[in-house]
N, CA and C atoms as an extended XYZ file, in Angstrom:
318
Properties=species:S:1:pos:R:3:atomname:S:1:resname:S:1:resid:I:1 pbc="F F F"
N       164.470     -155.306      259.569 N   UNK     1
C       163.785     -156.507      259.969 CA  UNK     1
C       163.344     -157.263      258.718 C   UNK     1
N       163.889     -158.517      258.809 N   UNK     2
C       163.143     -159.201      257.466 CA  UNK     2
C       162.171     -160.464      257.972 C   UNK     2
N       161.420     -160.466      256.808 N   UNK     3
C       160.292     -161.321      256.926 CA  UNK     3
C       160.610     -163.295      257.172 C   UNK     3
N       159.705     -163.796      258.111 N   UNK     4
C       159.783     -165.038      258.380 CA  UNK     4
C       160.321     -165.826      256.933 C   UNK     4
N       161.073     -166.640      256.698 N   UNK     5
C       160.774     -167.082      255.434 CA  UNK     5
C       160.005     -168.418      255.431 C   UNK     5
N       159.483     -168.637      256.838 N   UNK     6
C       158.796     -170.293      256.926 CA  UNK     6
C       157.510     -170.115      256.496 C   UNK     6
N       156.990     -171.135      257.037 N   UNK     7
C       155.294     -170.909      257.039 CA  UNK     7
C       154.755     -169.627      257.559 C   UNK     7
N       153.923     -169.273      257.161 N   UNK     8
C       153.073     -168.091      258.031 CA  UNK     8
C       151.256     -168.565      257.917 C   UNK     8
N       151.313     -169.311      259.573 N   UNK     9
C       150.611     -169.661      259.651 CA  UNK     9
C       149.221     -169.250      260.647 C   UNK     9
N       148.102     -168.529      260.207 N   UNK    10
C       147.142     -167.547      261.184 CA  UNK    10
C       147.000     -168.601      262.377 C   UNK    10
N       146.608     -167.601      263.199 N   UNK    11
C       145.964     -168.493      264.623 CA  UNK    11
C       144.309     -168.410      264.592 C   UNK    11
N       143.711     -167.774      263.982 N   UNK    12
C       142.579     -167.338      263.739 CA  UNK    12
C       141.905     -166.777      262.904 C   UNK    12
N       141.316     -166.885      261.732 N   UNK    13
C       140.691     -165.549      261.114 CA  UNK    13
C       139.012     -165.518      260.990 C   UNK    13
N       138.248     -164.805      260.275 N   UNK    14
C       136.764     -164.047      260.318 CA  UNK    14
C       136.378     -163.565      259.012 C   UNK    14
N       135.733     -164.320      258.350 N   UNK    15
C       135.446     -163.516      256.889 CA  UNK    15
C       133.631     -163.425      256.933 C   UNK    15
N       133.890     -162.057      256.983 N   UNK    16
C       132.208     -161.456      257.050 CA  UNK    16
C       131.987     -160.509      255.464 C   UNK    16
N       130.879     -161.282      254.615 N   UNK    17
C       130.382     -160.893      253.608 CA  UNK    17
C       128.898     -160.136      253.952 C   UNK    17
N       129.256     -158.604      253.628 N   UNK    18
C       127.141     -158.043      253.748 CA  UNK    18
C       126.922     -158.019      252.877 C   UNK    18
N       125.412     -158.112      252.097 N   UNK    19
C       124.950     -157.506      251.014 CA  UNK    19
C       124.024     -156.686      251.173 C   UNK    19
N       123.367     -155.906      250.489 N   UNK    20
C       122.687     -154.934      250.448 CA  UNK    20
C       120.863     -155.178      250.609 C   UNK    20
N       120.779     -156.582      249.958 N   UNK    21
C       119.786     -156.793      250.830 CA  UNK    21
C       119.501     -157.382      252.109 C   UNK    21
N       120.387     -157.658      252.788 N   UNK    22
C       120.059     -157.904      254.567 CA  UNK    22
C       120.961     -159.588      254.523 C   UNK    22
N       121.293     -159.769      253.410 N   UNK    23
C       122.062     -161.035      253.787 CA  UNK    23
C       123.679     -160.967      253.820 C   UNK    23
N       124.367     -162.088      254.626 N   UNK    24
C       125.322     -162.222      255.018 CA  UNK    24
C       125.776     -163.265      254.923 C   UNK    24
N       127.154     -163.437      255.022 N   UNK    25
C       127.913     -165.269      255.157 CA  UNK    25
C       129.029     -164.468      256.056 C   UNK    25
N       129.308     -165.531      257.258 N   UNK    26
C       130.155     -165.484      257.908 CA  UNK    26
C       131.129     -166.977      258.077 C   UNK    26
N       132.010     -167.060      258.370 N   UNK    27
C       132.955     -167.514      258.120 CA  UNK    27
C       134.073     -167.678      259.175 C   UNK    27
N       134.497     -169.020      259.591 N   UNK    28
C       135.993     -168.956      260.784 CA  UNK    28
C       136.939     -169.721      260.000 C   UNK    28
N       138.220     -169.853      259.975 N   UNK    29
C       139.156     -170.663      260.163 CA  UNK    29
C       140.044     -170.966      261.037 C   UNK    29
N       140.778     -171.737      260.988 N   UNK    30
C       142.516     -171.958      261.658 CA  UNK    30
C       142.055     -172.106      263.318 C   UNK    30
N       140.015     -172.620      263.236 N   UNK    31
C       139.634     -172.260      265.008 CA  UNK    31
C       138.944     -173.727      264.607 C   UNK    31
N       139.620     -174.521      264.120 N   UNK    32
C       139.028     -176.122      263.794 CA  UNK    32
C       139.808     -176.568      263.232 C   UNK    32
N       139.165     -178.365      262.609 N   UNK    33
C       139.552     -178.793      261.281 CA  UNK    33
C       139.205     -178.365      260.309 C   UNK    33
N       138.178     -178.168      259.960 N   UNK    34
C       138.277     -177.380      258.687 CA  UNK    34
C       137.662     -175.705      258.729 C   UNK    34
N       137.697     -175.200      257.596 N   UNK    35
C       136.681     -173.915      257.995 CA  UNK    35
C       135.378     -174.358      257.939 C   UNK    35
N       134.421     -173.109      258.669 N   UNK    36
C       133.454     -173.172      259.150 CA  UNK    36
C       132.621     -171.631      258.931 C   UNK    36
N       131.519     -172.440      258.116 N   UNK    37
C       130.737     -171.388      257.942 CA  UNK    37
C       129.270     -171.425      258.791 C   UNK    37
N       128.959     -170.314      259.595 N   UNK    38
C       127.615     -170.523      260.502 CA  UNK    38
C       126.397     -169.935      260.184 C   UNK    38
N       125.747     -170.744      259.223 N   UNK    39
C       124.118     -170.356      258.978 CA  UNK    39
C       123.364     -169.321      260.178 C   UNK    39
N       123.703     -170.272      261.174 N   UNK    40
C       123.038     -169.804      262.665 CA  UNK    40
C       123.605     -168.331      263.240 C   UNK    40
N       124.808     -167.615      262.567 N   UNK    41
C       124.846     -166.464      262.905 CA  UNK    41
C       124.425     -165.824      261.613 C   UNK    41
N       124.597     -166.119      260.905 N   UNK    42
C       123.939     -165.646      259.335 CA  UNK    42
C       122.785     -165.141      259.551 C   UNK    42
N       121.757     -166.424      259.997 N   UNK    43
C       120.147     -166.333      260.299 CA  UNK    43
C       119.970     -165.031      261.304 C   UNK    43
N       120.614     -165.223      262.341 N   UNK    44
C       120.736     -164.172      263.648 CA  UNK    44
C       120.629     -162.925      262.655 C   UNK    44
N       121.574     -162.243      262.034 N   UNK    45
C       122.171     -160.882      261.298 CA  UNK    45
C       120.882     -160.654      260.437 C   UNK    45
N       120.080     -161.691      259.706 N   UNK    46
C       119.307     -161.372      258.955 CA  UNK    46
C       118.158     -161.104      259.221 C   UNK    46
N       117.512     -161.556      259.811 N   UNK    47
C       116.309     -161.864      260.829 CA  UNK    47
C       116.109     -160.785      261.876 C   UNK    47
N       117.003     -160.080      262.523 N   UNK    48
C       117.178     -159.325      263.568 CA  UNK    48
C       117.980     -157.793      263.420 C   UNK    48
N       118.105     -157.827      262.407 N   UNK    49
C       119.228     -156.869      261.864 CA  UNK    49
C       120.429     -156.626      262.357 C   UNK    49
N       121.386     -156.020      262.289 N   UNK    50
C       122.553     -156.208      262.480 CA  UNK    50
C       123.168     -154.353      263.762 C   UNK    50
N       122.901     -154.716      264.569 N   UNK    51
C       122.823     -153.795      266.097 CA  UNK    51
C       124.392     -154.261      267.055 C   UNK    51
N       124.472     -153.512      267.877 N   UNK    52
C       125.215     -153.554      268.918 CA  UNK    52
C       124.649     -154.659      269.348 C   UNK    52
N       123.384     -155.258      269.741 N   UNK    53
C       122.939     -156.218      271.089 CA  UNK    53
C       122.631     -157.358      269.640 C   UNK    53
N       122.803     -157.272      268.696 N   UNK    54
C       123.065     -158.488      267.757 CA  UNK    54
C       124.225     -158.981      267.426 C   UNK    54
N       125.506     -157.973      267.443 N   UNK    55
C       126.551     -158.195      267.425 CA  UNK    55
C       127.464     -159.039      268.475 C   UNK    55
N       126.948     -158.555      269.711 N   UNK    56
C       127.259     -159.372      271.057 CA  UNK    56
C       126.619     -160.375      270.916 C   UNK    56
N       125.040     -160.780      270.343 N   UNK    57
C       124.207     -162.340      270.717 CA  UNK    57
C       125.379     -163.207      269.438 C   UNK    57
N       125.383     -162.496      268.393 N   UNK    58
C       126.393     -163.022      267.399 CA  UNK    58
C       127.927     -163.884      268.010 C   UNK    58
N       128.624     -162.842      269.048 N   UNK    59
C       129.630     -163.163      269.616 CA  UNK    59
C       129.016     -164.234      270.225 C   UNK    59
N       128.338     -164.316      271.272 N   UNK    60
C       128.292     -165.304      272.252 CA  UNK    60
C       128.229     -166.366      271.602 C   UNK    60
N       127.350     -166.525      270.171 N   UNK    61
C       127.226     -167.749      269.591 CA  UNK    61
C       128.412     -168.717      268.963 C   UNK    61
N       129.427     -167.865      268.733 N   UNK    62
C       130.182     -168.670      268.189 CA  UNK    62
C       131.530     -169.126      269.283 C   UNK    62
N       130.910     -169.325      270.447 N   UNK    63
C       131.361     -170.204      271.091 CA  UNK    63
C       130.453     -171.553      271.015 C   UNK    63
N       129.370     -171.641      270.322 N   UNK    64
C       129.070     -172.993      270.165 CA  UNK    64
C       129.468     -173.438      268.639 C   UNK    64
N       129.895     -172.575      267.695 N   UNK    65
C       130.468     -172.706      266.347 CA  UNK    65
C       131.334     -173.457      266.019 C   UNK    65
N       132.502     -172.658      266.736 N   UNK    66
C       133.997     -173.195      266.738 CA  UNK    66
C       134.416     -174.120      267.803 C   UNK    66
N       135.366     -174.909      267.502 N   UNK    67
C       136.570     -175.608      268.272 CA  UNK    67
C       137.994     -175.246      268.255 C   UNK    67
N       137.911     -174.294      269.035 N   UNK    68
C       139.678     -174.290      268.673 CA  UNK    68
C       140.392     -174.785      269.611 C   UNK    68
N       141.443     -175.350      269.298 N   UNK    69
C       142.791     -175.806      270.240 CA  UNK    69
C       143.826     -175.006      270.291 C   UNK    69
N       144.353     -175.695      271.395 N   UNK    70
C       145.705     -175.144      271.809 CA  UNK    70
C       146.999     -176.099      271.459 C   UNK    70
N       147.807     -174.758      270.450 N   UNK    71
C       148.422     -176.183      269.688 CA  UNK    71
C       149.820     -174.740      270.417 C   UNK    71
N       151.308     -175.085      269.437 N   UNK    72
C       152.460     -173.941      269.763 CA  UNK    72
C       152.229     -172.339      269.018 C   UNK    72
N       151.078     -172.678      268.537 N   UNK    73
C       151.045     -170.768      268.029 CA  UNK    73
C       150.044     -169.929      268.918 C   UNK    73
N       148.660     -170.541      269.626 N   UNK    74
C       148.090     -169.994      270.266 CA  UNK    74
C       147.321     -171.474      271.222 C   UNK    74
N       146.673     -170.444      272.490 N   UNK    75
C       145.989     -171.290      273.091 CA  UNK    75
C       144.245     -171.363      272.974 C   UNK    75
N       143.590     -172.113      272.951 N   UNK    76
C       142.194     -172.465      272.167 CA  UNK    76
C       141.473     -170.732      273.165 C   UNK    76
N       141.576     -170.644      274.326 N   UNK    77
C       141.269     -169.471      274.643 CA  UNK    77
C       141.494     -168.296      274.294 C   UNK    77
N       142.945     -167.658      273.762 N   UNK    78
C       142.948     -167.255      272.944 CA  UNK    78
C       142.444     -167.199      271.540 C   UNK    78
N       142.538     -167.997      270.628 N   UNK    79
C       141.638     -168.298      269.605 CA  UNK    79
C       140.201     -167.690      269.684 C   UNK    79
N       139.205     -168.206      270.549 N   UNK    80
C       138.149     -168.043      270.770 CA  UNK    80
C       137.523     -166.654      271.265 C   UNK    80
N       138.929     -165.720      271.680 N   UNK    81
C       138.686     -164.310      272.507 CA  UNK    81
C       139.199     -163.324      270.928 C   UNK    81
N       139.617     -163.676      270.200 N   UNK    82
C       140.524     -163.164      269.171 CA  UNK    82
C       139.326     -163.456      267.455 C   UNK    82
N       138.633     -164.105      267.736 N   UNK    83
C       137.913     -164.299      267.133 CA  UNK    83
C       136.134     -163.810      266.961 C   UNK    83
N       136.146     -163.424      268.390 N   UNK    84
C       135.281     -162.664      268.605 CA  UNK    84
C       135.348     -161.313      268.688 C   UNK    84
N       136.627     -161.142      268.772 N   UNK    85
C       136.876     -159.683      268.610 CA  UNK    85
C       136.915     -159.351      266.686 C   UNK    85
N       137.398     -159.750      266.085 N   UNK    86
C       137.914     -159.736      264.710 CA  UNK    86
C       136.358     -160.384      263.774 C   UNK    86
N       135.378     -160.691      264.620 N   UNK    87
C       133.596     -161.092      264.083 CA  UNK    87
C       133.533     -159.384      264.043 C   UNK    87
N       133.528     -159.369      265.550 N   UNK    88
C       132.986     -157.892      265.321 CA  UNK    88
C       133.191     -156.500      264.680 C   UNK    88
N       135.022     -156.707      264.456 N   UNK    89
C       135.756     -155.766      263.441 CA  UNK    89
C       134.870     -155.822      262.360 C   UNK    89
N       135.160     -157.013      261.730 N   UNK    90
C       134.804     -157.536      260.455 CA  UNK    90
C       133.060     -157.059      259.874 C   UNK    90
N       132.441     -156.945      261.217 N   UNK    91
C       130.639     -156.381      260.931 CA  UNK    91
C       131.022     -155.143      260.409 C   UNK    91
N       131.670     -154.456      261.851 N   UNK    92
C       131.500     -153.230      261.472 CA  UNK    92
C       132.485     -152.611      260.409 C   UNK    92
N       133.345     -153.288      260.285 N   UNK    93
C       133.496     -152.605      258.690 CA  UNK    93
C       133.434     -152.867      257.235 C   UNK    93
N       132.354     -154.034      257.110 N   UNK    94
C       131.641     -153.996      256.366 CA  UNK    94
C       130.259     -153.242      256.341 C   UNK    94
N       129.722     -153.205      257.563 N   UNK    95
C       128.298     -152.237      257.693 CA  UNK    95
C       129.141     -150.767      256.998 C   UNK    95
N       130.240     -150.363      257.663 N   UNK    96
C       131.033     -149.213      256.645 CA  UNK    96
C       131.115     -149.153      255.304 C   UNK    96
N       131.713     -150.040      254.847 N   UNK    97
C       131.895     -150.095      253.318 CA  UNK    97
C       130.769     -150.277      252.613 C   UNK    97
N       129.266     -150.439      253.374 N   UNK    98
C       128.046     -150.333      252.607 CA  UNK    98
C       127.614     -149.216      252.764 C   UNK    98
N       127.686     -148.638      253.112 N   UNK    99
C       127.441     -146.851      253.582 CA  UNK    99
C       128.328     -145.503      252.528 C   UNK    99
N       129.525     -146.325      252.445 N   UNK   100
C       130.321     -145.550      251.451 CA  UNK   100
C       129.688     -145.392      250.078 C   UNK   100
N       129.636     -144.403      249.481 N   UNK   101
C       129.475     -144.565      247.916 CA  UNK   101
C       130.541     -145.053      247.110 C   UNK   101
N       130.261     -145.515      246.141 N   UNK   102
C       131.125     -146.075      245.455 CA  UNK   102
C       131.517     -145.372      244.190 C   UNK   102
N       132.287     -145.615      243.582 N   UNK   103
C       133.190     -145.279      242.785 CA  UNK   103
C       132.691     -145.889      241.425 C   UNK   103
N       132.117     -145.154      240.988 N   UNK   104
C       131.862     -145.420      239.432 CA  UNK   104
C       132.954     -144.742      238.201 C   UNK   104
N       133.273     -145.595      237.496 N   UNK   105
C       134.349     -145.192      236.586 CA  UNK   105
C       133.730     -145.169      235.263 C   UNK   105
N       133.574     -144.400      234.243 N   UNK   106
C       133.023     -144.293      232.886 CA  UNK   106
C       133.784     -144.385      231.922 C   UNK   106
């Protein structure tokens, strides 16, 4: 099987940054015109800490975040179900990778 050689173009993506002191940036694309970063789930994660029943109030919110359409790669419902799934990947495995120790090299 060989690779597309056209565009490869996402239908959706989720970029979730944690830090260690309780802050976060979250992040949509390819679910608008431009990307979109949401203070208002940021604030949510920080303020409330970052839980199962924050993760879902998180989801619900970014149906007022985004706009996505339905163009020939996906339909805006899709988008919007695919994006909330891939918020929540994106928590929890960063809440992971802060838990891990890290790798110090000398």
């Amino acid at each position: 099987m060989m690779r597309y050689s056209g565009e490869d173009l996402s239908q959706a993506n989720v970029g979730v940054l944690l830090f260690t002191d309780g802050n976060c940036r979250v992040a949509f694309g390819s679910v608008g015109p431009i990307p979109k970063r949401s203070l208002k789930i940021e604030n949510l994660l920080k303020t409330k800490g970052i839980s199962a029943e924050t993760i879902e109030e998180g989801k619900q919110m970014i149906e007022t975040v985004i706009a996505p359409i339905t163009d020939v790669r996906a339909t805006k419902e899709y988008r919007m179900h695919m994006t909330k799934v891939m918020f929540e990947r994106a928590i929890t495995t960063a809440m992971e990778r802060l838990k891990t120790p890290k790798l110090i090299k000398k």
